[in-house]
C-alpha positions in Angstrom: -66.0 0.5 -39.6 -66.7 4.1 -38.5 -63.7 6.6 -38.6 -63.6 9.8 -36.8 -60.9 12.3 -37.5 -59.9 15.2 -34.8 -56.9 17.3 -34.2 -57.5 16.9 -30.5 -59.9 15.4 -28.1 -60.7 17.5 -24.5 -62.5 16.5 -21.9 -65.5 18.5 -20.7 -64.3 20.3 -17.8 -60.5 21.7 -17.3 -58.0 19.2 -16.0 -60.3 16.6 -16.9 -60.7 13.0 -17.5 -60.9 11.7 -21.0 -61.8 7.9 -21.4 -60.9 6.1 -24.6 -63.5 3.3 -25.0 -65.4 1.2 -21.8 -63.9 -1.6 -19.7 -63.0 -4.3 -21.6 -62.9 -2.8 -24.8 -59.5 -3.3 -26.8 -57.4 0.2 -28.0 -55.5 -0.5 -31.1 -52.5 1.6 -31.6 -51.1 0.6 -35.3 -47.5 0.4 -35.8 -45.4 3.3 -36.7 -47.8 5.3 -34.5 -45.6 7.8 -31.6 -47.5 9.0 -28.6 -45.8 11.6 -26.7 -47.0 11.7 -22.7 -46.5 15.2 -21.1 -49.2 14.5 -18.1 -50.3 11.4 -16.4 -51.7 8.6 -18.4 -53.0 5.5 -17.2 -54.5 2.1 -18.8 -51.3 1.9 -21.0 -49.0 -0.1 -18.5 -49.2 -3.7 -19.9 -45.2 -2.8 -21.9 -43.8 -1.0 -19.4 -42.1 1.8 -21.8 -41.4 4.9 -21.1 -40.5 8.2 -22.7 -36.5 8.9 -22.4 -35.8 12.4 -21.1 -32.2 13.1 -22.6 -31.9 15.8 -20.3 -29.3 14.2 -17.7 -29.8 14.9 -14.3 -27.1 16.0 -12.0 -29.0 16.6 -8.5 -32.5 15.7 -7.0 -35.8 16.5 -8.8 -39.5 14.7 -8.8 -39.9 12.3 -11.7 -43.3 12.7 -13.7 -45.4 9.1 -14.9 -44.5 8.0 -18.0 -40.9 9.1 -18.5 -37.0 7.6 -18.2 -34.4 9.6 -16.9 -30.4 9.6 -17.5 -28.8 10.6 -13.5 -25.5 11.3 -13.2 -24.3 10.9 -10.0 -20.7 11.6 -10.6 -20.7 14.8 -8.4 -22.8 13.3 -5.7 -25.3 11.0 -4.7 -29.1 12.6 -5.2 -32.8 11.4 -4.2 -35.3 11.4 -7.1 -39.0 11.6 -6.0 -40.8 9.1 -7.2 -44.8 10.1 -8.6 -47.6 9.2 -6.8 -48.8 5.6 -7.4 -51.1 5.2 -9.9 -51.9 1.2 -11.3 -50.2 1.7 -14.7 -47.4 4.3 -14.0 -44.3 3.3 -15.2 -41.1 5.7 -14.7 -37.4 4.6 -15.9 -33.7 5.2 -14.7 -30.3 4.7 -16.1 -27.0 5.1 -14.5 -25.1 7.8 -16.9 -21.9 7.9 -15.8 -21.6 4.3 -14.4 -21.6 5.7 -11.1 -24.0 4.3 -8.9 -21.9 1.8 -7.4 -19.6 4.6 -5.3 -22.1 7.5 -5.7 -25.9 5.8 -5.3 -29.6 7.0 -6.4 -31.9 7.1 -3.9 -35.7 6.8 -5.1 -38.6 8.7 -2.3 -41.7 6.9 -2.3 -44.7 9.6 -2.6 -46.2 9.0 0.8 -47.6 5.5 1.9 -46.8 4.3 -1.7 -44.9 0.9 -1.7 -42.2 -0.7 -3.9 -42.2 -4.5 -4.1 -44.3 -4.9 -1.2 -42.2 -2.5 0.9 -42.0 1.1 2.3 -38.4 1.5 2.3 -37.0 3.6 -0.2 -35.2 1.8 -3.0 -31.3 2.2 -3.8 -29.9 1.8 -6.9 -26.4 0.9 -6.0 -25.3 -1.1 -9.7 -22.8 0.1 -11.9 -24.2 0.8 -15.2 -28.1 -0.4 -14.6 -31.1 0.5 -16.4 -34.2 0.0 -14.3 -37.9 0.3 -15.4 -40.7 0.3 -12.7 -44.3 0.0 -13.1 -47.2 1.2 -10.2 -48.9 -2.2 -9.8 -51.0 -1.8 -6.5 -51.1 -0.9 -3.0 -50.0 -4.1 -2.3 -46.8 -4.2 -4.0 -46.3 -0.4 -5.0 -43.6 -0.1 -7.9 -42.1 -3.1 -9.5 -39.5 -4.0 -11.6 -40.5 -5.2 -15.1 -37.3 -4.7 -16.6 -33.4 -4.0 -16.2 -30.4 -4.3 -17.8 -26.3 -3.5 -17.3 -24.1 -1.6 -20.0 -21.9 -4.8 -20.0 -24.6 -6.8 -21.4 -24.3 -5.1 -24.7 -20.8 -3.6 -24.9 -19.0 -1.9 -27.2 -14.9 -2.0 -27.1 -13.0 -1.2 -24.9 -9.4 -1.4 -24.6 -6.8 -1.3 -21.9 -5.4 2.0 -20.3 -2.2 2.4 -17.6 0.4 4.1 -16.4 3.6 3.3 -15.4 7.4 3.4 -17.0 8.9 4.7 -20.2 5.7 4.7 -22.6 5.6 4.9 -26.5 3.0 4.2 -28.7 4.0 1.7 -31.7 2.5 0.0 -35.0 -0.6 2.8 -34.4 -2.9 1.1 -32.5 0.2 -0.6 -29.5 1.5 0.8 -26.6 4.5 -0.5 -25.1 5.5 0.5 -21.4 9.6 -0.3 -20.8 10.7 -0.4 -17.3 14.3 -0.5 -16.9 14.0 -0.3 -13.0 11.7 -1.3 -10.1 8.5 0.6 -10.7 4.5 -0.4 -10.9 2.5 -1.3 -14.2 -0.8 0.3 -12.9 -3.9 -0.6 -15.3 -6.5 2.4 -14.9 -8.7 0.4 -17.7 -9.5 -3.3 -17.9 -10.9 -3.4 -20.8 -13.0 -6.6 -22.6 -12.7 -9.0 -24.8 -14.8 -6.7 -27.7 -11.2 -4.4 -27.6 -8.0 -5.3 -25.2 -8.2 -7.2 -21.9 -4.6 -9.1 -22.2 -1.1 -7.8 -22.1 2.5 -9.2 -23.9 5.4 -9.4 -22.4 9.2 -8.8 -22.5 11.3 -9.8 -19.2 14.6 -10.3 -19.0 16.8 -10.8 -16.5 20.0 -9.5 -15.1 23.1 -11.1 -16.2 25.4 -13.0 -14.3 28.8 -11.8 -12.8 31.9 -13.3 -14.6 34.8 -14.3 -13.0 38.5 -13.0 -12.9 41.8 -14.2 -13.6 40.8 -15.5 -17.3 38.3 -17.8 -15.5 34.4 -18.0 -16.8 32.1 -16.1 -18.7 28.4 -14.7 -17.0 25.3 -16.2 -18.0 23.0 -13.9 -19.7 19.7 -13.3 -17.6 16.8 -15.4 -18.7 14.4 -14.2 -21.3 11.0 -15.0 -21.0 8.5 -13.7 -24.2 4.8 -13.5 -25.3 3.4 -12.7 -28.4 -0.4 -12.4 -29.0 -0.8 -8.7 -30.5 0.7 -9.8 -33.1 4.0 -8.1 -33.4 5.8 -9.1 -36.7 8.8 -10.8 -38.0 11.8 -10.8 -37.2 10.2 -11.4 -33.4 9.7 -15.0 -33.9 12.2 -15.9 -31.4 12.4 -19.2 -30.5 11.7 -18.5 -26.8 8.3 -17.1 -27.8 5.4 -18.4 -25.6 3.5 -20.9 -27.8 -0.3 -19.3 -28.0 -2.1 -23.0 -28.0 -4.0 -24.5 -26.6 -4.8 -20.5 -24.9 -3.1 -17.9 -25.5 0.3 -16.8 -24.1 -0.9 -13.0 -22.9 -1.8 -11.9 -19.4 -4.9 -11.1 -18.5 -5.3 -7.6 -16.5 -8.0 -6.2 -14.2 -7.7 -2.4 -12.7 -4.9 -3.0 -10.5 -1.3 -2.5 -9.4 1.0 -4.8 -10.9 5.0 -4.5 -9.2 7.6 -4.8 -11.4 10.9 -6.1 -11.0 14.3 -5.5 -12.8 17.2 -7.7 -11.6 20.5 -5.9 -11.7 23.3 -7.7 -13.3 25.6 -9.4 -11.2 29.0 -8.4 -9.5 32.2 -9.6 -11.3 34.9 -11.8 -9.5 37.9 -9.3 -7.8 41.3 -10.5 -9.1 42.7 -12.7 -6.8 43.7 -16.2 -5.7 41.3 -16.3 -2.6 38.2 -18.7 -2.8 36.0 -15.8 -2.6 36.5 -14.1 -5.8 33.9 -16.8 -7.2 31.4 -13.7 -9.3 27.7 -13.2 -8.4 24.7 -14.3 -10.6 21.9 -11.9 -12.1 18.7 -11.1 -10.0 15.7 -11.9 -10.9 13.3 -9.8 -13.1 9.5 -10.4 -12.5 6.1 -8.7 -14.0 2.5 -10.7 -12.9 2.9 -14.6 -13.2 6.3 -13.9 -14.9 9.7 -14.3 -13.7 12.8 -15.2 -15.2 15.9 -16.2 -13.2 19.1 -14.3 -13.4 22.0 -15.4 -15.2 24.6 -17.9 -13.5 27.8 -16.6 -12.4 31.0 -17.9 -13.6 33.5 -20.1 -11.5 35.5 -18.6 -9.6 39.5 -17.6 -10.7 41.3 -19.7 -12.7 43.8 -20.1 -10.1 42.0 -20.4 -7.3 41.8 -22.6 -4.6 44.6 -24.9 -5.2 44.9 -26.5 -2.2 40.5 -26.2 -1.3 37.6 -27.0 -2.4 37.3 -26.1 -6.1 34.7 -23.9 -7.4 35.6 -24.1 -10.9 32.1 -25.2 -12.3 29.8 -22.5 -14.0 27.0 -22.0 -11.7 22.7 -22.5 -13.3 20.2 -19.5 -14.2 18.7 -18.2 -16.8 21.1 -19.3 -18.8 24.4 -21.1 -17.1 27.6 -19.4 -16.3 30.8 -20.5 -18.0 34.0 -22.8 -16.2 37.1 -22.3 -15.7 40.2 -22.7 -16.8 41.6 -26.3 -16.7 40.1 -29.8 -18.3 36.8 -31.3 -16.8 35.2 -28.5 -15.1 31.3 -28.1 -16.7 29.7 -25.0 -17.5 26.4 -24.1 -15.6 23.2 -25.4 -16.4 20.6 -23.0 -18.4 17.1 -22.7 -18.0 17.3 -23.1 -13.9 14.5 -22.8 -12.9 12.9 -25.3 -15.8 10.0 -23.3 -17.7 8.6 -24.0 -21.1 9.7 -22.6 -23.7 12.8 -22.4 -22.0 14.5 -19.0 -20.7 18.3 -19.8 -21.6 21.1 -22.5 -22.3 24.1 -23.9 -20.2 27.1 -22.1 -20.4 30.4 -23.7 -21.7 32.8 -26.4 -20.2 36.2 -26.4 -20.6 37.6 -29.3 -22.6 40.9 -30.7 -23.4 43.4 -33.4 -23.8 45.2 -32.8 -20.8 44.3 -31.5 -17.2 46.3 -28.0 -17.7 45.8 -27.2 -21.3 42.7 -25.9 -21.9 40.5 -22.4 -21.1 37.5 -21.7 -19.9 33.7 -21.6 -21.0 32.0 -18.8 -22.1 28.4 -18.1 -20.3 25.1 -19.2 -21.8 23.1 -17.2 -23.7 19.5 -17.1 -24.9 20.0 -18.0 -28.4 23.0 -20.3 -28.1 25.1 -22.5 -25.3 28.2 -20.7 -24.2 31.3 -21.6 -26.4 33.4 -24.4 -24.7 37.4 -23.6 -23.9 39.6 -25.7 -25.8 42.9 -27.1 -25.4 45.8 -28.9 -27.4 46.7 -27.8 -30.7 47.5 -25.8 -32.2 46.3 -23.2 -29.7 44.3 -23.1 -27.0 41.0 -20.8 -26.5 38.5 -19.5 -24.6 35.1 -20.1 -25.6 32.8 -17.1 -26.4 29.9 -16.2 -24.5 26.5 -17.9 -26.2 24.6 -15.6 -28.5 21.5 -13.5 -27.7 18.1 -14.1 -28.9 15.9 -11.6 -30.3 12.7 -9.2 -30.6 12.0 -7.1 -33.7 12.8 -3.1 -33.2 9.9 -1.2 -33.4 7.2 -3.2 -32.0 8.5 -3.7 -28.7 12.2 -2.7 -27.6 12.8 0.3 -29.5 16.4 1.0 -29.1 17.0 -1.3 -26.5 18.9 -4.4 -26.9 21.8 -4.4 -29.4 22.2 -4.9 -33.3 23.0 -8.2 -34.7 22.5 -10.4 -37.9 19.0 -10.2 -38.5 18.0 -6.7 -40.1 16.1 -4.7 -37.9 15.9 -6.9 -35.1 17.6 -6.1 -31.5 19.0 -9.1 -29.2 19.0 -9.5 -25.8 20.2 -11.8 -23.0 24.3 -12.9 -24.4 26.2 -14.6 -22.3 29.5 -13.2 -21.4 33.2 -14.8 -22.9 35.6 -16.6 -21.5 39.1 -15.4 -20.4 42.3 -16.0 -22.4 45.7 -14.9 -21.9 48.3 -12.9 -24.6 50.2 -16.0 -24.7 47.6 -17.9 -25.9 47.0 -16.1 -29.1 43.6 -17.0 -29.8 41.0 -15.9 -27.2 37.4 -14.1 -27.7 37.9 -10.3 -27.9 34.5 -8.9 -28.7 30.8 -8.8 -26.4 28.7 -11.0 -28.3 25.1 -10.4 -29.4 22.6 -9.7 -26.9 24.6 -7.8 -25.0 27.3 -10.2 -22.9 30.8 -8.6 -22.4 34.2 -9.1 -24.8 37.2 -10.4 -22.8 40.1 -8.5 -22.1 42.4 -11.0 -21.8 45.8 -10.4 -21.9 49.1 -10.7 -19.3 48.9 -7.2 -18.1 45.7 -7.7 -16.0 43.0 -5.7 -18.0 39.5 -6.1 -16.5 36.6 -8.1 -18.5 34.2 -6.1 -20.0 30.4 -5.5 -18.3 27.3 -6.8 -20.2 25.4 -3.8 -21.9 23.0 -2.2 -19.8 19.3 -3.4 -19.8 20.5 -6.7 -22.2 20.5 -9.2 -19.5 24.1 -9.6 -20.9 26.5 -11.7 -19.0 29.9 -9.9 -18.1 33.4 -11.1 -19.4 36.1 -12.8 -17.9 39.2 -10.7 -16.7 42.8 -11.3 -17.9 45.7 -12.1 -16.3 45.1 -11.1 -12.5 42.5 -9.0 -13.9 38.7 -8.6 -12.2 35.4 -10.1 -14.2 33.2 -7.7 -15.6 30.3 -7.5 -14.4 26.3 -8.7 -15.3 24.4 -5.8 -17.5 20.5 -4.9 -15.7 17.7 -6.7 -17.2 14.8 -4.6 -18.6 10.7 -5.2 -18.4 8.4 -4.2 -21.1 4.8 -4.7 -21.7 2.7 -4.6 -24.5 -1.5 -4.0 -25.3 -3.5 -2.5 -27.9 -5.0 0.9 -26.9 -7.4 1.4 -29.6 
């Protein structure tokens, strides 16, 4: 074999022709060799490549055969003019900025030049694409011989939104805590390479309680995911089991409305069958709601000679009953949902029809404390603990302390009333938020559930009002990067 080595081969007249070889012959280019195109070359269209200009383009301008080009199209759509068709050309285009879907590229056809089979001018009008087109023939003009989309090889990406109170936690988290109505507005989807699912925290608000050393208020329900991982002590047993798929919601770019219910209103002192209390309202985020927290029955007293209303009434987690044997406290978890979202709240028990107290409302983590009677004292029962998420991967200082370091609990029911006489009676809000009676002969009111718990409010003493149910709170929860 015969080798010839030039710096540079010319034809014989100035913007010339050179030919490499005759018809039929085969040009072998070994591997490892670059040939850079800055004029027309033809003959060499069988791969289709082209040269990447990485000079983006931001307005109109006339491509040249044999080069790709990055347009950018974020300040305006723009025509590119496409060369004149010769078999073999092959010219490229990408979508920069992943704007062509809202802002399109528009490609002129040189003259009576064709692409696939057609005079009109093509539109590329795909987010993302990369498009290749090679000059085949008059008949068909410019074809495609290959394209492709970003999302077909992606790299990360992770959620981004607005909306609420947000913080970023554990590094890599961010947490967004509504504690009224607002909108969870995702800006970034995401994939599945990065972040495309949320947690969540939604509690309800807490039910009303009633007055005259009646029932205790049902804590608002608390509903809990946990796929991002967030560490012990969070392992509540409400959490959302992640099999067989996994608890988190997915999110695509759009508004999401969130709800917070407010607690509900406490009983008015008073012997009239009104002054049953109010439950919680209802807290929601996506596919998510969980029911406010059952209101107590109504005053101890009341309606002697009516109907009697002295039954706990359902939510999240149930309200507590009156004072007096046989009446039941409300049932928990109303509506059903798995794991559930609360427990009933106490009955009132006793060996006689007058001497026992009333029921303490449900909580999250426990039933609501039953009223006793007989000896050697009667008592009211205490509102039914809290459950729990850790600190300072989610709720922050929201919530309330309690017996697990670190942790803060949500969602305690409210206690029962009790009078001075009795001696014995629940004094303090339990954990999670629900309110501490303030029982006693002199008529003091029953102490509110803590704001943003989902507590359930306390009973009222003696002629004394309910307290009433503490707000519920929302907050979500996605890794950012």
């Amino acid at each position: 074999m015969s080798e010839i080595k030039v710096n540079k081969i010319s034809p014989r007249t100035a913007c010339g022709t050179t030919t490499l070889g005759d018809s039929g012959d085969t040009i072998s280019i070994p591997a490892g060799v670059s040939i850079t195109n800055a004029g027309t070359a033809s003959g060499f269209g069988a791969t289709g490549a082209v040269s990447w200009n990485t000079t983006v383009k931001t307005s109109g301008f006339t491509a040249v055969a044999g080069e790709g080009y990055f347009c950018n199209t974020t300040s305006g759509d723009f025509t590119v003019n496409l060369p004149a068709g010769t078999p073999g050309a092959v010219v490229g285009f990408k979508d920069y900025a992943n704007t062509f879907d809202t802002e399109p590229l528009t490609l002129d056809l040189n003259g009576s030049d064709k692409a696939n089979g057609s005079t009109n001018n093509p539109l590329l009008v795909t987010e993302g694409i990369a498009v290749t087109f090679v000059y085949i023939d008059s008949t068909k003009g410019w074809l495609v011989t290959d394209s492709g989309l970003s999302s077909e090889a992606p790299g990360p990406e992770y959620i981004a939104a607005t909306g609420g109170t947000i913080t970023t936690v554990c590094t890599n988290y961010k947490v967004h805590t509504f504690t009224g109505p607002g909108t969870f507005q995702v800006t970034d989807a995401g994939n599945a390479a990065g972040s495309n699912t949320v947690d969540y925290f939604v509690v309800a608000g807490g039910g009303g309680a009633s007055g005259d050393i009646g029932g205790g208020g049902g804590a608002g329900g608390f509903r809990l995911s946990n796929t991002t991982c967030m560490s012990a002590p969070q392992t509540s047993p409400l959490v959302a089991p992640n099999s067989p798929s996994p608890a988190a919601i997915p999110v695509n770019v759009s508004s999401f409305p969130i709800t917070v219910g407010a607690g509900g209103a406490g009983a008015p002192p008073g012997n009239a069958p009104s002054t049953a209390s109010s439950p919680g309202c209802v807290s929601t985020f996506s596919t998510i709601s969980s029911a406010g927290g059952g209101g107590s029955s109504a005053s101890a007293y009341c309606c002697a000679t009516g109907p009697d209303p002295g039954n706990g009434l359902p939510g999240g987690s149930g309200g507590g009953a009156k004072r007096a044997k046989g009446h039941t406290g409300g049932t928990g978890n109303t509506p059903t949902v798995s794991p559930p979202q609360g427990n009933d709240g106490g009955s009132s028990v006793g060996t006689a029809p007058g001497d026992a107290f009333s029921g303490g409302g449900g909580g999250a983590g426990a039933a609501g404390g039953c009223g006793q009677g007989g000896t050697p004292v009667p008592a009211s029962g205490g509102g039914g603990v809290g459950s729990f998420v850790v600190s300072a991967g989610l709720a922050g200082c929201h919530g309330t302390t309690g017996p697990v370091p670190g942790a803060r609990y949500f969602s305690g029911g409210g206690s029962g009333g009790g009078s001075a006489a009795a001696g014995d009676r629940p004094t303090s809000g339990t954990v999670g938020g629900g309110g501490g009676s303030n029982s006693g002969d002199s008529g003091p009111a029953g102490d509110p559930g803590d704001t943003n718990t989902g507590g359930g409010g306390s009973a009222g003493g003696n002629d004394g009002a309910g307290g009433n149910g503490g707000p519920g709170i929302v907050m979500i929860r996605y890794k950012f990067q």
